[in-house]
C-alpha positions in Angstrom: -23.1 14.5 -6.9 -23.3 15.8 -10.6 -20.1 17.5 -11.1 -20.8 19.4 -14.6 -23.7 21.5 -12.2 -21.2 23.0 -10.1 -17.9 25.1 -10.7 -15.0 23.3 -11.1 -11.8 24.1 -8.5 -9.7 22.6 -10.4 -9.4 21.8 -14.3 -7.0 20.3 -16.6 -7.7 20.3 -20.5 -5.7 18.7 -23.2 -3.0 18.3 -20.7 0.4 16.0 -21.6 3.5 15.8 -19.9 6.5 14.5 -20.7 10.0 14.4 -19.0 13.5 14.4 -20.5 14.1 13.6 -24.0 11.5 11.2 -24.0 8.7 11.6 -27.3 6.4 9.1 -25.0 4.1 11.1 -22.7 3.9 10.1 -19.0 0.7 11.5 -19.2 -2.0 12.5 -21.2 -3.6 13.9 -23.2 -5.9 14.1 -20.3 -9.0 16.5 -19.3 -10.9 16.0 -16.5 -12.3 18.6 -13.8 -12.8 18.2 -10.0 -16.2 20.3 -8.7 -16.3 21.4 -5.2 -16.9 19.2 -2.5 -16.6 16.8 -4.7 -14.7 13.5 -4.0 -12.7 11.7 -6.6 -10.6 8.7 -6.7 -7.6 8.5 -9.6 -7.2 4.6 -10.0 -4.3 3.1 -12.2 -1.5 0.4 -12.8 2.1 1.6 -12.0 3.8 3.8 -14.4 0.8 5.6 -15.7 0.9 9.0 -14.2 -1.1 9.5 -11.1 1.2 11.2 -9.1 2.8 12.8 -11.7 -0.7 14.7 -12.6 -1.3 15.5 -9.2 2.1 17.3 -9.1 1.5 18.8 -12.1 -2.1 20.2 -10.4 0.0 21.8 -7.5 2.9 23.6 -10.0 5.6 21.6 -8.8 5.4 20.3 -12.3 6.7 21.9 -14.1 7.6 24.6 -11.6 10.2 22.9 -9.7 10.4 19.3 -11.5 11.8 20.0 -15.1 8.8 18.7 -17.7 7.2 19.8 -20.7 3.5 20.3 -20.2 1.6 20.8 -23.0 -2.5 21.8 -22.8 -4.3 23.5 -20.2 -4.3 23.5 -15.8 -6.7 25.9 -13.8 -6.7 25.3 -10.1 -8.7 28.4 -8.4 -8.7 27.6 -4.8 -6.5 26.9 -2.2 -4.7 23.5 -2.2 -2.5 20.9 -0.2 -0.6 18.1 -0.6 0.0 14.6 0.9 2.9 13.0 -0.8 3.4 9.2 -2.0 6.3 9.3 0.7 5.3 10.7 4.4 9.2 12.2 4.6 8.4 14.3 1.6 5.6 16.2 3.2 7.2 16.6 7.1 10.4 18.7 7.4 12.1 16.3 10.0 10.4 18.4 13.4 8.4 17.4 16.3 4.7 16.4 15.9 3.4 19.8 16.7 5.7 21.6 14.9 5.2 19.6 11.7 1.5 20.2 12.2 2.2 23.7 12.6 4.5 24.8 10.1 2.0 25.0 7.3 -0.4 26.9 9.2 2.2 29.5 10.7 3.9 30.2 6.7 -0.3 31.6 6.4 0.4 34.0 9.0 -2.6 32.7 11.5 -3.1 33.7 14.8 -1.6 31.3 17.6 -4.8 30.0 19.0 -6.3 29.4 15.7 -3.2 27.1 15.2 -3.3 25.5 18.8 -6.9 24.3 18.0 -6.3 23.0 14.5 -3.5 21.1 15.7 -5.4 19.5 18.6 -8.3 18.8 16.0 -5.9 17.1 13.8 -4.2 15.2 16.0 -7.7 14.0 17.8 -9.3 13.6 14.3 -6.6 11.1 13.7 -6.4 9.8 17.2 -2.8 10.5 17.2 -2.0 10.6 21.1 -1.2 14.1 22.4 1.9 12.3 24.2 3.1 12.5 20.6 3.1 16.0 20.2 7.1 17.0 21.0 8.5 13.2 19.9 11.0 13.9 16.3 8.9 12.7 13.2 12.4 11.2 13.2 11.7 8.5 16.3 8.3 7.5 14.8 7.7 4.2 12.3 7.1 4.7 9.2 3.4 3.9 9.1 3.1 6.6 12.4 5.0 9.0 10.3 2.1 8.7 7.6 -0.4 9.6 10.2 1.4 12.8 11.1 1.6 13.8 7.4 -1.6 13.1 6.8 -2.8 15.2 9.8 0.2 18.1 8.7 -1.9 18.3 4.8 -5.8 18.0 7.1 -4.9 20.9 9.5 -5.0 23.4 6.7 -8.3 22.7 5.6 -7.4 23.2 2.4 -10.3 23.5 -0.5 -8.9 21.2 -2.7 -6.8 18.1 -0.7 -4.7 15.8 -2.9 -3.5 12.4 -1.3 -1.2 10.4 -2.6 -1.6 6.1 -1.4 -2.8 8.3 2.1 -3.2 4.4 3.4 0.0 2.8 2.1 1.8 2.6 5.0 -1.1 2.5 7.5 -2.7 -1.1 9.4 -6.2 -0.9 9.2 -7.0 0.6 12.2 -5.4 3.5 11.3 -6.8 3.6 7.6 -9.9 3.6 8.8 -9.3 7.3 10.4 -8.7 8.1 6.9 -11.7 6.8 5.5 -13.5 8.2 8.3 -12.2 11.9 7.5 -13.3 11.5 3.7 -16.8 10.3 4.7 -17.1 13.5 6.7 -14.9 16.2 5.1 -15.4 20.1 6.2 -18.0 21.6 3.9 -17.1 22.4 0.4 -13.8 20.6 0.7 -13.2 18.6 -2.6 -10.4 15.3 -2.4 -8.4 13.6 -4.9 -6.9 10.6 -4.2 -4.8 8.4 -5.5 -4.6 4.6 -4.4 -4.0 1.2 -5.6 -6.2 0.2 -2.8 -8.9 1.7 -2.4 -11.5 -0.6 -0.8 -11.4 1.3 2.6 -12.6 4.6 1.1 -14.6 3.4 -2.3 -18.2 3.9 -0.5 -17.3 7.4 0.1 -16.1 8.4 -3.7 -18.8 10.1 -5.9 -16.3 9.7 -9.0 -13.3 7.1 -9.9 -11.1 7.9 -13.0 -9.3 5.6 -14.7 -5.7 5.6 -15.8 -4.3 3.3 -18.2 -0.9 2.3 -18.6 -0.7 5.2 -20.8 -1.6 7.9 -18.9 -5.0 8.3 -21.0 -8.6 7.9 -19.0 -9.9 4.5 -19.8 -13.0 4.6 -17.6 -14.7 7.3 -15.5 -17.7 7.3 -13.5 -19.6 6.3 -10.4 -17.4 3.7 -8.5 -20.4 1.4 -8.7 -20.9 1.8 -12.3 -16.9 1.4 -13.9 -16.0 -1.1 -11.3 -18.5 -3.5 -12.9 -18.6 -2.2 -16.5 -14.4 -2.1 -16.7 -13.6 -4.9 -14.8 -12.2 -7.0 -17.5 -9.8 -3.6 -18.5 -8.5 -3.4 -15.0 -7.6 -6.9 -15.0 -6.1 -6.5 -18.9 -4.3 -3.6 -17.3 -3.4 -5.1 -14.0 -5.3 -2.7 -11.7 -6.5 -4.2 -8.3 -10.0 -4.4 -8.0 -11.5 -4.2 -4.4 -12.7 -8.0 -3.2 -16.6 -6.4 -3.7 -16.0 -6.2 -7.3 -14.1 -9.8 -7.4 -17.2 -11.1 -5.5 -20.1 -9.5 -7.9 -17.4 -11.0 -10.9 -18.4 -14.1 -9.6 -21.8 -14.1 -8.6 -22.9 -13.1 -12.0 -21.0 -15.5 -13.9 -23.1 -17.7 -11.3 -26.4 -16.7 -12.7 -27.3 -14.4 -9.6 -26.5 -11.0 -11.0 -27.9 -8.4 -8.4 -29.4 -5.2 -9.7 -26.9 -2.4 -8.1 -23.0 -3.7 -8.3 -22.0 -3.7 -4.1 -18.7 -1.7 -2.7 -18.4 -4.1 0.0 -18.9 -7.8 0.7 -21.6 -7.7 3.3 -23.5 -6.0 0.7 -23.1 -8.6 -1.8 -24.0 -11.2 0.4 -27.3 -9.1 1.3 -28.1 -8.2 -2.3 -27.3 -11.8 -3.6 -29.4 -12.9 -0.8 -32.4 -11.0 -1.7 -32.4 -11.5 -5.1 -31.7 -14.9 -5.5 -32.1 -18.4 -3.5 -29.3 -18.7 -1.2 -28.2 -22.0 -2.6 -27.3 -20.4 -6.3 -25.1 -18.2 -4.4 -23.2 -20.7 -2.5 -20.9 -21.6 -5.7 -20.1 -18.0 -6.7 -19.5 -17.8 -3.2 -16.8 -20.6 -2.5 -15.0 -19.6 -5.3 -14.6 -16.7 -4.6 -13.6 -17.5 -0.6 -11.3 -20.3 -1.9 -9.1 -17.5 -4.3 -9.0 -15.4 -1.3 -7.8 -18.2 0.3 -5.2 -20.0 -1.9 -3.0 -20.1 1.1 0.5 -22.3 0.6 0.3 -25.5 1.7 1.4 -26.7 5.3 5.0 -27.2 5.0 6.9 -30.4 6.7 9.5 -29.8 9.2 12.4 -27.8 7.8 16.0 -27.0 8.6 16.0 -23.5 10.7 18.1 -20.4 9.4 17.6 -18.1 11.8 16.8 -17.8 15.4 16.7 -15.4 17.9 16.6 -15.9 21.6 15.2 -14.4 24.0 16.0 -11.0 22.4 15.4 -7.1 23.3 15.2 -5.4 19.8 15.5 -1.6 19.0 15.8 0.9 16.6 18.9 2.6 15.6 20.0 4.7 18.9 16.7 4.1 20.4 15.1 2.1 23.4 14.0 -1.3 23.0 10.8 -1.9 21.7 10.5 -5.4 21.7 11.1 -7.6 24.6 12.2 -11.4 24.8 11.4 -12.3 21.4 12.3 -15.9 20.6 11.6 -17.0 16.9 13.0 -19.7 14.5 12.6 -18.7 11.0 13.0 -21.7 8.4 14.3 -22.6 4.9 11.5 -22.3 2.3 8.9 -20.8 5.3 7.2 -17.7 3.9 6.2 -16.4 7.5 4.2 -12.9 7.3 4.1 -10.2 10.0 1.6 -7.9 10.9 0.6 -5.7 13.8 -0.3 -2.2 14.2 1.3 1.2 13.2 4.4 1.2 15.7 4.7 -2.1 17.0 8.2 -2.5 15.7 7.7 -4.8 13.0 10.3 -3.1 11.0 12.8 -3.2 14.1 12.1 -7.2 14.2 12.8 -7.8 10.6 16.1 -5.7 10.7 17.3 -8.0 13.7 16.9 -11.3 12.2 18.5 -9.9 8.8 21.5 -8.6 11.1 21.3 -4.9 10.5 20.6 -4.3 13.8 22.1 -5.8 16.9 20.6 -6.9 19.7 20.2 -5.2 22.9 20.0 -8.5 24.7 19.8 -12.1 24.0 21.2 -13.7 21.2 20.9 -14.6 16.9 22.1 -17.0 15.5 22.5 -18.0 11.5 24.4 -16.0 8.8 23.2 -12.8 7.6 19.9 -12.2 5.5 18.8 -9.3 2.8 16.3 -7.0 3.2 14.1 -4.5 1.7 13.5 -1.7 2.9 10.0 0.1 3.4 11.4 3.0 1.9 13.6 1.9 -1.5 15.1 5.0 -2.1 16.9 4.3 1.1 19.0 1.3 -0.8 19.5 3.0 -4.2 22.9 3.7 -4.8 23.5 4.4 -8.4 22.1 6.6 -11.0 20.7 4.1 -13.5 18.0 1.1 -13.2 20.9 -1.1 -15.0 24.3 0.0 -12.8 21.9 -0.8 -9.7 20.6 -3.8 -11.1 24.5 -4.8 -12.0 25.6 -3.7 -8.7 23.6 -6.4 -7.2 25.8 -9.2 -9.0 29.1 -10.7 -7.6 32.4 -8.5 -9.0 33.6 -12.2 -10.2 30.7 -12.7 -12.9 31.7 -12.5 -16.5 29.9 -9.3 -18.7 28.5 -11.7 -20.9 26.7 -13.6 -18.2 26.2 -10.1 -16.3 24.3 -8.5 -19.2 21.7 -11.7 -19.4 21.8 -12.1 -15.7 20.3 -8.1 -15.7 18.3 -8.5 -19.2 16.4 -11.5 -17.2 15.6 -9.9 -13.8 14.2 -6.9 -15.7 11.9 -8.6 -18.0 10.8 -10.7 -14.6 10.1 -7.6 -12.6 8.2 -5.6 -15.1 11.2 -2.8 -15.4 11.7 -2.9 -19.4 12.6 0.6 -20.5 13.4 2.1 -17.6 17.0 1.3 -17.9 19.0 3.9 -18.6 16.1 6.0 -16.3 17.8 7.2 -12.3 16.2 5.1 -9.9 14.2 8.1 -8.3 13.0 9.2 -11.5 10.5 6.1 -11.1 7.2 5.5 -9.8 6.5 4.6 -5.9 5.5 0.5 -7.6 8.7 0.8 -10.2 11.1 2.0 -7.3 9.9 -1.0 -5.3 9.9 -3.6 -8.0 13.4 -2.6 -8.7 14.5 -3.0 -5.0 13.5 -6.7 -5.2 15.2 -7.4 -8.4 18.5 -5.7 -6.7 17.9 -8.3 -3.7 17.0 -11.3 -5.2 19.2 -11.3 -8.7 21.9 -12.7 -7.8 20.2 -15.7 -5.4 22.8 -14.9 -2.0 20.3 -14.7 0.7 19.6 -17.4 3.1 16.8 -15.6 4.8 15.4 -12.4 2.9 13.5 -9.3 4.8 10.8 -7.5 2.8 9.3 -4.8 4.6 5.9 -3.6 3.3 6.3 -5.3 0.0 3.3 -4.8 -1.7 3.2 -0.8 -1.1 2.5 1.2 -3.7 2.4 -1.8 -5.9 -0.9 -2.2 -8.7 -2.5 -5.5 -9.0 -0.5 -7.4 -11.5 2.5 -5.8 -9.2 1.3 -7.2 -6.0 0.7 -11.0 -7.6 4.6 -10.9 -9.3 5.7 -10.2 -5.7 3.7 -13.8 -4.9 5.4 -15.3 -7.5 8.6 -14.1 -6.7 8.4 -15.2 -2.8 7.0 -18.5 -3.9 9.9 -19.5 -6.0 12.3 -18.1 -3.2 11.3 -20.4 -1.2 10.6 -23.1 -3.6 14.8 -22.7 -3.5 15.5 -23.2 0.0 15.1 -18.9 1.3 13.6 -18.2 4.2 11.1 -15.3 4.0 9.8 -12.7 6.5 7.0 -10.5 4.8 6.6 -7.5 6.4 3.2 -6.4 5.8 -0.8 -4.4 6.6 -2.4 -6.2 3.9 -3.9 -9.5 5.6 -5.9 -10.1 2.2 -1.9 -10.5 0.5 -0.8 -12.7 3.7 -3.7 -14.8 3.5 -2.6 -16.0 0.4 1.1 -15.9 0.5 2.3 -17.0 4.1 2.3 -20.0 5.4 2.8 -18.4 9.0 1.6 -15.4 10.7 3.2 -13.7 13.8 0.8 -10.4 15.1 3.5 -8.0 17.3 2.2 -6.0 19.3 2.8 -4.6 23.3 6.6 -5.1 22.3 5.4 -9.0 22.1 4.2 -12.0 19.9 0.8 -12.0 19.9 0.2 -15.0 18.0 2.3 -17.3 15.9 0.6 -20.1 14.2 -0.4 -21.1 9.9 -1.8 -18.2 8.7 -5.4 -18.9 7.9 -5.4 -20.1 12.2 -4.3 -16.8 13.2 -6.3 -14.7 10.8 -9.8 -17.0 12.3 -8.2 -15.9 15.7 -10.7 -12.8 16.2 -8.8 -11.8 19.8 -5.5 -12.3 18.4 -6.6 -9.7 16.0 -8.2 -7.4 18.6 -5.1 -7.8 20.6 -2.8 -5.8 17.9 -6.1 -3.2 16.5 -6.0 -5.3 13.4 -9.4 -5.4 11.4 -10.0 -9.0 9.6 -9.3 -9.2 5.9 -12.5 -8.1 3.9 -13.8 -11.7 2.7 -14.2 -13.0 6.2 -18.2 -12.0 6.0 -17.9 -14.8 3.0 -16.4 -17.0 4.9 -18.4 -16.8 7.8 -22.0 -16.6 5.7 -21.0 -20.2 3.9 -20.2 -21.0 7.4 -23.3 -20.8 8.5 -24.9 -22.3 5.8 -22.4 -25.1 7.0 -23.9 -25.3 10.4 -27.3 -24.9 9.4 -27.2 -28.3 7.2 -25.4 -30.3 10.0 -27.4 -29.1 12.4 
């Protein structure tokens, strides 16, 4: 689609934004237009202004969130809004009723919004059974869905979603990626994702942020993802595996003439254009960094075990039923299962923030971060939190390097004196790790979703962090819908799901498991094709 041949809905020109006192812009100066029907992916690091423009496309900026916006904004349609956090877009009602409010503020008849509910909620495949349970019951990951399905029922002209898939297993992401493939007529979309592998065959445009907030590439996905590859990486943007895999293949000598969005279409291009056999080494490569997997661990001393255990949420039925599991010192074990499953329930009981309903724990308590972080923020400056986190008993001296060193570690330099919820989704995060792990008192650490939100260079400090944890003796349970990040930071894998434990077993065994993954809706990580097509060449040659 050529978007200079058709009217723009929406339009920014010379447009910079700043907040406070502050003579650094968060964004800009930026232009860039959106045309009708017109789908369009805003890619970034953290910290360079994504949601912030999209706020600023709405009028909540600076309309409701004090800013100084400088240049021009022309939106000339009608437009929604899914937020970076699900609980800013629902209003803490039922399903319907969150589905409905939207619609009934426009005045429209009750049947029209009867059958725009039931579209949403069957678009989404959210069961009608869900339709008078509280937003306030449902996961966090089910409460995305609902949001998601609260911004689709308006059928808006112009949709703006920001990290729509964040919270979302794979399964479920896919219903987003299946709505953007076939959005009504004349509906434009703009996105904003770290991760955007589910949806990038469905983009006509990606624009590029850099750390900035000025456009540092723009263009057909195909097209900046392999002409700006080595500016992501400088930037620390995540690239989708397709691109890592084309990265490879031409540094390999087998180049293929149209850059692929997905594995399987590498492997087919590469495959066509060149012999097999001077693929194979691009190939492995690129398999074995998808799979740099910790290696097996001895025995180890356990730190927490629970037995036979019924676990629930906070004044809620159990959702998990006999659960025994032994976590152990300097075991990164992930967990994955679908939207719902209770994964953030079973993380909660082995930290001890929730009691059991039946059976027993035992081993001292454990930290944990939560899915949300604003839900564990409790002062009004990046430094107070980050100094709240230390033992009373510590000197100043020793406090002020203590604090100095976790921030330069986690990425958070000149946010200081900045309120905690002032930050980005990825700067809010990377601060609730540095509060949890600065001052080194956790046996066993919880972190729930920990790569949410985060950029590239983000989600590999996260791996570093969680290896040298456990390099010290800390037991680790990560929390987590991103089987590409578990494949190469857990030694173990549990997959919950029917209020049970699926399979538990080293991660890259569970991950070949293909019915343990159909048993909790769990698609495989996206360089499984690779795998399996050096696999074959495997058999082939022994056979």
């Amino acid at each position: 689609m050529d978007a200079q041949t058709i009217a723009p809905v929406a339009e920014v020109r010379d447009l910079t934004i700043r907040f406070g006192s502050s003579d650094r812009a968060t964004v800009g100066p930026v232009s860039l237009s959106i045309a009708r029907g017109e789908r369009v992916l805003l890619a970034g690091p953290s910290g360079s202004g994504k949601s912030t423009l999209l706020l600023a496309l709405t009028g909540l900026i600076p309309g409701h969130i004090p800013a100084t916006v400088e240049g021009t904004i022309s939106v000339r349609t009608s437009v929604s809004q899914l937020f970076q956090d699900a609980d800013q877009t629902l209003c803490g009602m039922s399903v319907e009723d969150e589905l409905a409010f939207a619609l009934e503020n426009q005045n429209m008849a009750e049947a029209e919004i009867h059958e725009r509910i039931t579209r949403g909620l069957h678009a989404l495949r959210i069961p009608d059974a869900w339709r008078r349970r509280s937003c306030a019951t449902l996961s966090g990951g089910e409460r995305q869905l609902v949001a998601l399905a609260s911004v689709m029922v308006q059928e808006a002209d112009l949709v703006l979603a920001d990290e729509p898939t964040a919270q979302l297993a794979s399964t479920a992401a896919a219903r987003f990626r299946d709505w953007v493939a076939r959005p009504p007529p004349g509906q434009s979309i703009l996105i904003v994702d770290h991760r955007f592998d589910d949806v990038v065959e469905h983009i006509d445009r990606m624009i590029v942020l850099d750390r900035g907030g000025h456009i540092q590439a723009e263009g057909p996905p195909r097209t900046v993802l392999r002409d700006a590859y080595d500016r992501f990486v400088d930037a620390g943007v995540w690239l989708p595996p397709a691109a890592r895999l084309d990265r490879q293949m031409i540094a390999a000598g087998c180049r293929v003439p149209v850059p692929p969005l997905s594995v399987r279409e590498a492997l087919d291009a590469a495959e066509k254009h060149h012999p097999k056999t001077d693929a194979q080494t691009a190939v492995a490569a690129f398999v074995d960094g998808c799979r740099r997997s910790p290696p097996r661990l001895p025995a180890r001393r356990p730190v927490v075990r629970l037995v036979n255990a019924d676990c629930a949420p906070f004044l809620a039925k159990p959702v998990l039923h006999d659960i025994s599991l032994t976590l152990h010192a300097s075991e990164i074990t992930g967990l994955v299962g679908p939207n719902g499953a209770g994964k953030t329930t079973l993380g909660a009981a082995l930290a001890g923030v929730l009691p059991l309903r039946a059976g027993r724990r035992h081993g001292h308590a454990g930290g944990i971060a939560f899915q949300r972080p604003d839900s564990q923020f409790l002062t009004g400056r990046v430094w107070d939190e980050l100094d709240l986190g230390l033992p009373k008993r510590q000197p100043p001296s020793t406090r002020t390097e203590t604090i100095r060193h976790a921030i330069d570690r986690w990425g958070l330099g000149g946010l200081e004196q900045h309120h905690p919820l002032e930050l980005s989704a990825g700067q809010k995060r990377r601060l609730a790790f540095a509060v949890l792990t600065i001052a080194k008192r956790w046996p066993m650490v919880v972190l729930d979703e920990p790569t949410a939100g985060l950029d590239g260079a983000g989600a590999e400090e996260v791996a570093r962090q969680v290896s040298d944890m456990a390099a010290d003796g800390t037991a680790i349970l990560l929390i987590t819908h991103d089987l590409a990040f578990a494949a190469t930071t857990c030694h173990r894998l549990l997959v919950l799901a029917d209020g049970r434990i699926a399979a538990d077993g080293q991660t890259a065994d569970v991950l070949a498991d293909q019915s343990a993954l159909d048993a909790a809706a769990l698609d495989e990580p996206a360089f499984m094709p690779a795998e399996r097509w050096l696999s074959e060449d495997c058999d082939r040659a022994a056979g």
